[in-house]
C-alpha positions in Angstrom: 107.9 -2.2 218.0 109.1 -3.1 214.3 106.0 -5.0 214.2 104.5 -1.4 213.2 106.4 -1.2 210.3 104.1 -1.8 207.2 106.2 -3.2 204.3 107.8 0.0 202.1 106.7 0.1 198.5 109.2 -1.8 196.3 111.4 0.4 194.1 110.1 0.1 190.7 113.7 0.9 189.3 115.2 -1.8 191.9 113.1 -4.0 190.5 114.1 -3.6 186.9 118.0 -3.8 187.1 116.9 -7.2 188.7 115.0 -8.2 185.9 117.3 -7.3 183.6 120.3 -9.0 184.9 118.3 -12.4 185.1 117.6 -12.3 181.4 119.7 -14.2 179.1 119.1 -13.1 176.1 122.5 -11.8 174.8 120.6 -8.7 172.9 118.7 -6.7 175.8 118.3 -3.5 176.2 118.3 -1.7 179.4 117.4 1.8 179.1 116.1 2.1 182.7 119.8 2.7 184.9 120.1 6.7 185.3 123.9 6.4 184.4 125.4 7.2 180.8 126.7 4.4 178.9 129.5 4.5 176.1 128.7 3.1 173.1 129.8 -0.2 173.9 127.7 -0.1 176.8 130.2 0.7 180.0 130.3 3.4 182.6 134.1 4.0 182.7 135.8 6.4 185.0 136.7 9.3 183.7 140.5 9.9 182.8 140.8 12.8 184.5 139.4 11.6 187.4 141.7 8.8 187.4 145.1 11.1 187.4 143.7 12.6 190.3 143.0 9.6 192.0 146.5 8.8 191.6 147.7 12.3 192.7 145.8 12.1 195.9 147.1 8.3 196.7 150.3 9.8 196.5 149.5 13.2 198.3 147.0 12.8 200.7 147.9 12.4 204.4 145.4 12.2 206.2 141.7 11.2 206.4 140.6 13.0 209.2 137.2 15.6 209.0 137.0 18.5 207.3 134.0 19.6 209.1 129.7 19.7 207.5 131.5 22.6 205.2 133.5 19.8 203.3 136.2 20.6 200.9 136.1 23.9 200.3 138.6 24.2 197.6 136.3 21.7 195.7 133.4 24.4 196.3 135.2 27.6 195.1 137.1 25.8 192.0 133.1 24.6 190.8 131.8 28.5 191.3 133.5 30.1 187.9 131.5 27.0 186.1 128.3 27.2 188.1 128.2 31.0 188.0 130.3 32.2 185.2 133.8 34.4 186.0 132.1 37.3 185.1 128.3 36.8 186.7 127.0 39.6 188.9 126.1 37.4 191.5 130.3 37.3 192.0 130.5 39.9 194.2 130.4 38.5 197.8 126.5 37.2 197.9 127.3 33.6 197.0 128.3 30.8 199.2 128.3 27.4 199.0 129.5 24.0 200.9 130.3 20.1 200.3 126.8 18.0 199.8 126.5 14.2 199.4 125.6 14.2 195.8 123.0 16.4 194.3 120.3 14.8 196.6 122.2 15.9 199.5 122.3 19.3 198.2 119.1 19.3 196.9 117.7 17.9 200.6 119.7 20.8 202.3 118.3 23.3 200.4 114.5 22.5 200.6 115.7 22.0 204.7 116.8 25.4 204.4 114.0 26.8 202.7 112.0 25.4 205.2 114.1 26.9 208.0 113.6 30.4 206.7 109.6 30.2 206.7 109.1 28.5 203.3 105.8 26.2 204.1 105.1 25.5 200.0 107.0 24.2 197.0 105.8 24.2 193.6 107.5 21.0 191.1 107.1 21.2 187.9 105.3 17.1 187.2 106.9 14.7 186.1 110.0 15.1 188.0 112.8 13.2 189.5 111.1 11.4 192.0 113.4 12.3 194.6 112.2 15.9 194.9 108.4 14.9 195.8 110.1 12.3 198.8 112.0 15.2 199.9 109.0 17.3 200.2 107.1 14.6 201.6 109.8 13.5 204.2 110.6 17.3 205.7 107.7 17.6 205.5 106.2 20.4 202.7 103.1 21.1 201.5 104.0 20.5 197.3 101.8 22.1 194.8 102.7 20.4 191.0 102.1 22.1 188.3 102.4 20.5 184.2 106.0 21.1 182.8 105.5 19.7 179.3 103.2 20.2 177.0 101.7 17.2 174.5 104.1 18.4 171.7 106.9 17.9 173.4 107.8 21.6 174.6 108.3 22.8 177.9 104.8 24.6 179.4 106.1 28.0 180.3 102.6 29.3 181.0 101.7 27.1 183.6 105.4 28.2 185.4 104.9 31.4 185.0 101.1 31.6 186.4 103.2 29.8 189.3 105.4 32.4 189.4 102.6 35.6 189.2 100.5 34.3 191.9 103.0 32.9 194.2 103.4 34.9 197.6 105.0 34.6 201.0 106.8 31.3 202.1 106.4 29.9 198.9 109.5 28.4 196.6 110.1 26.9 193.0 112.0 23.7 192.1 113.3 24.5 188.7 115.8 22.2 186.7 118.4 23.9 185.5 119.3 21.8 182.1 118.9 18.4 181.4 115.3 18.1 182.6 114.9 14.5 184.5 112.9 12.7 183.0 112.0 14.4 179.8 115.1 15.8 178.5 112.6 19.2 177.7 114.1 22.2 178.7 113.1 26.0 178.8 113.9 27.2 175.9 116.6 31.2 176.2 113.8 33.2 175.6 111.6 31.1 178.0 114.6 31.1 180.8 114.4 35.3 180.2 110.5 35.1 180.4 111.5 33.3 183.9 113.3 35.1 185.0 111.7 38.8 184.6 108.6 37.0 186.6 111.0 36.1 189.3 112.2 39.4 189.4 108.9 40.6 190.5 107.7 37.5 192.8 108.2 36.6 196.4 108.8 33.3 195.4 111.9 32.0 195.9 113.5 29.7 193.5 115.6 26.7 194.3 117.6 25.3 191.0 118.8 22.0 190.6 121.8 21.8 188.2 122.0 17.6 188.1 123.5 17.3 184.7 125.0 20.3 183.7 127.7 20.4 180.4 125.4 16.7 179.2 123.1 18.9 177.3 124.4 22.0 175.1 127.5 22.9 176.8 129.0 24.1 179.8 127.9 27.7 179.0 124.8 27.1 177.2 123.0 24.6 180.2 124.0 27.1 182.7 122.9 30.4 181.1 119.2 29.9 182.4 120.3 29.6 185.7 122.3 32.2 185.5 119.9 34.7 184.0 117.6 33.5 186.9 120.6 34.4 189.5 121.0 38.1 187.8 117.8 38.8 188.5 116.1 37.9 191.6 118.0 39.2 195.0 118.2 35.5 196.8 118.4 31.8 195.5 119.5 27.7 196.3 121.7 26.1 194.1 122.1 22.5 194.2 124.6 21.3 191.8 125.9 17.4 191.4 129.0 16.3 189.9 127.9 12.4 189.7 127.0 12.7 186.1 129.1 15.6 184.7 132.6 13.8 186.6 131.6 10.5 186.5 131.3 9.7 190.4 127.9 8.5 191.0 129.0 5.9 193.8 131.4 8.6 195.2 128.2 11.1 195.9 130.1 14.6 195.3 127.6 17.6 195.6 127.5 21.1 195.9 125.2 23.4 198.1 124.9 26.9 197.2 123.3 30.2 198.6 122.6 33.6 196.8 122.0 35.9 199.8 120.1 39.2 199.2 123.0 41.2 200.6 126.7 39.7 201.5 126.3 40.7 205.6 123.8 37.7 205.5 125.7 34.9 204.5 127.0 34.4 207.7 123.8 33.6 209.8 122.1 31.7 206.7 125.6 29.5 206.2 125.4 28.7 210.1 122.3 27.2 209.7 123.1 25.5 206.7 126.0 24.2 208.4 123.7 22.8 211.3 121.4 21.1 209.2 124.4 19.7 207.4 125.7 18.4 210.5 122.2 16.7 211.6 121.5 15.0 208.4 124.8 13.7 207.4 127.5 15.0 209.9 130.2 15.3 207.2 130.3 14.8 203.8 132.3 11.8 201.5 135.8 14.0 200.8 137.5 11.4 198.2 135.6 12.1 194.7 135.1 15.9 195.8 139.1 16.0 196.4 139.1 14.2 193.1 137.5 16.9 191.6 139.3 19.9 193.0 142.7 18.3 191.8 141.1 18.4 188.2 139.7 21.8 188.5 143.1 23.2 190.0 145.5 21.7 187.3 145.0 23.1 184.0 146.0 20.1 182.2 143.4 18.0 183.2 140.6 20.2 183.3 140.9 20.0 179.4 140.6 16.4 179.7 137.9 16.5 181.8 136.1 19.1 179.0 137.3 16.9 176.7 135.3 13.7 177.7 132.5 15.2 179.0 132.5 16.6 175.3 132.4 13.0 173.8 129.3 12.1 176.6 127.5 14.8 175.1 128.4 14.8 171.2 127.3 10.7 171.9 124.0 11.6 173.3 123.0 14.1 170.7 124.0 11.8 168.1 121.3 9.3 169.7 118.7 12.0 169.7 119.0 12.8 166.0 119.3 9.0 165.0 115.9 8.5 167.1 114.6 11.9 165.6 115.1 11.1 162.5 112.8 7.5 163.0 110.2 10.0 163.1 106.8 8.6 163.1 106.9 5.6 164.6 103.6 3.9 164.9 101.5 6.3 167.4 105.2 7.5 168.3 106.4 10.4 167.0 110.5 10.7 167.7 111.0 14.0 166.3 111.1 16.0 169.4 114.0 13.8 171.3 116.0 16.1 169.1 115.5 19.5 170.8 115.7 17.4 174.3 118.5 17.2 176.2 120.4 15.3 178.5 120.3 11.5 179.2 116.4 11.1 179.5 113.1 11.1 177.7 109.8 10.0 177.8 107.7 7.9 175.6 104.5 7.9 175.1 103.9 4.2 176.1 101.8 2.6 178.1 102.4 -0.1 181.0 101.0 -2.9 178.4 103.3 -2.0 175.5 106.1 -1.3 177.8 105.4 -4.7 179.5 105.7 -6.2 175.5 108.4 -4.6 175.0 110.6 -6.2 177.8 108.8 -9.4 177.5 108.9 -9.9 173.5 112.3 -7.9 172.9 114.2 -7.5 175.5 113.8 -3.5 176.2 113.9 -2.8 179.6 112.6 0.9 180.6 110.8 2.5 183.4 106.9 2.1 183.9 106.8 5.6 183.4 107.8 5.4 179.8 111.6 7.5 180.6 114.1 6.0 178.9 118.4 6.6 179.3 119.1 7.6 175.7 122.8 6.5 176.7 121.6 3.5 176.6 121.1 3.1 173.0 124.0 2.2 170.9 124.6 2.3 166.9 124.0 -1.8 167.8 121.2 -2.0 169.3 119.3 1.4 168.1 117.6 -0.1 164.9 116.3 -3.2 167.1 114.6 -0.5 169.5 113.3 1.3 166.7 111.9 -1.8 165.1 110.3 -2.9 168.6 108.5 0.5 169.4 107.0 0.1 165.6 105.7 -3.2 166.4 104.6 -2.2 170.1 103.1 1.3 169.0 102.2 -0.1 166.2 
């Protein structure tokens, strides 16, 4: 039967972190790994974390299920952050439960979707790659649509001609900060452009909140969302905390629902629950307990605000370093200021990104998206230098 089974395409990404590992050269560069980096190049666990991982050695007496719902302390202590304490959408519409990761939550709200008579999804291109195997694997009909523009700014128009003519069955992917892989976001006045169209459409948007508090801020990279959430009557929420907690290998996700009135949460959460229960059974508890100890103890919620703070004050400071390279052959930097997040594209192609790895080390993806976490005040001149004489 196997015998069926055409080889899979290899994972370009895969590939890379192989390649980079077998080079010796002592002053590589790998800006390919979607993970941030301090500036002397590790992935640490956060402090914060790490108290609560001791707390729950120390507390935690059993390992039994909690059921597809997961922790649910974990998913009420993330609502004030995802939706503000004083949103509108507070007042008994919203419910949410334990995914694996932000893929989990972002597969079990396209499932949803689909369950309710959604037949079409709209992405916004490029995007994380995940969202189009998603799609393709449920299967849904996707419809892409451009989200940048060539000078570097996010295309509102073509979204909102999305938005205009979308009708019946029909749903929106939108990031909500931190756009994967360009780091361009909507802009405030965009996000209320947004969301007045959504107010009038029968579309129904589905946000995924992947990196939220590694752009602007905790407030400021949710306030799109948000202004989406006040004004449209139902939405999906799939929010991670891999990046923004530092627990990638732990997979700690969120699953959320807006319902047009409170009576229906309910029947949608059953469903929810069931697809839940077919795709994954229960979720990992350990990094999601993790979390809810941090969120529940004053103390080390600061510390937690506090890191992620130095993640994003180190990004930024990337960004402007890069921006301020300017012109750099046919590059020009200057936009990876306004950007956000851990990721943007270069205007490379596969030759010069080929030279790059070959002649100087630089490992990124064929796509041209590079981890800005990835560049360090060591290193950051010698990239510079070898886009010049690449794009030269």
């Amino acid at each position: 039967m196997f015998e069926r089974l055409a080889p899979a395409a290899p994972d370009a990404l895969l590939a890379l972190i192989k390649l980079h590992a077998a080079d010796e050269r002592s002053d590589k560069i790998d800006l390919g790994v979607g993970v941030y980096r301090t500036g002397q190049g590790g992935t640490p666990v956060f402090g914060a974390i790490k108290a609560a991982e001791a707390r729950l050695v120390e507390t935690q007496d059993s390992k039994s299920y909690l059921g597809p719902e997961g922790d649910m302390g974990f998913v009420e202590a993330l609502m004030p952050y995802v939706f503000g304490e004083d949103d509108p959408t507070m007042d008994g519409r919203v419910a949410g439960m334990q995914a694996p990761g932000g893929t989990g939550a972002v597969r079990l709200a396209v499932a949803l979707a689909k369950a309710a008579g959604v037949t079409r999804v709209h992405l916004g291109v490029p995007s994380w790659p995940n969202h189009a195997q998603i799609l393709a694997d449920l299967p849904l009909e996707m419809a892409p649509f451009d989200h940048d523009c060539d000078d570097g700014t996010a295309n509102v128009e073509a979204l909102l001609e999305v938005i205009r003519n979308a009708g019946d069955h029909e749903a929106v992917i939108l990031h909500g900060c931190c756009h994967n892989p360009t780091g361009i976001d909507y802009t405030p006045d965009q996000w209320r452009q947004i969301a007045e169209a959504l107010s009038m459409s029968k579309i129904l948007p589905i946000i995924d909140l992947a990196y939220h508090g590694l752009g602007r801020g905790m407030e400021e990279d949710a306030a799109g969302m948000r202004a989406v959430l006040a004004a449209v009557p139902e939405a999906l929420v799939a929010y991670s905390c891999d990046k923004n907690f530092g627990l990638y290998r732990d997979r700690v996700g969120a699953f959320y629902v807006m319902a047009r009135e409170a009576s229906a949460l309910p029947a949608i959460m059953s469903n929810a629950a069931a697809l839940a229960r077919a795709n994954w059974s229960m979720p990992p508890d350990h990094g999601a307990a993790a979390v809810r100890l941090v969120l529940e103890d004053p103390k080390l919620t600061a510390q937690w605000q506090d890191e992620l703070e130095t993640m994003r004050t180190r990004m930024r400071q990337v960004r402007e370093r890069l921006a301020a390279a300017g012109q750099v052959g046919s590059l020009d930097l200057t936009p990876l200021a306004t950007q956000n997040g851990l990721f943007s594209m270069l205007a490379l192609d596969k030759d010069q990104i080929a030279r790059l790895r070959a002649d100087h080390g630089v490992y990124m993806a064929g796509s041209g998206r590079i981890n800005v976490a990835g560049l360090t005040q060591g290193n950051i001149d010698k990239f510079i230098a070898a886009l010049a004489e690449v794009a030269g």
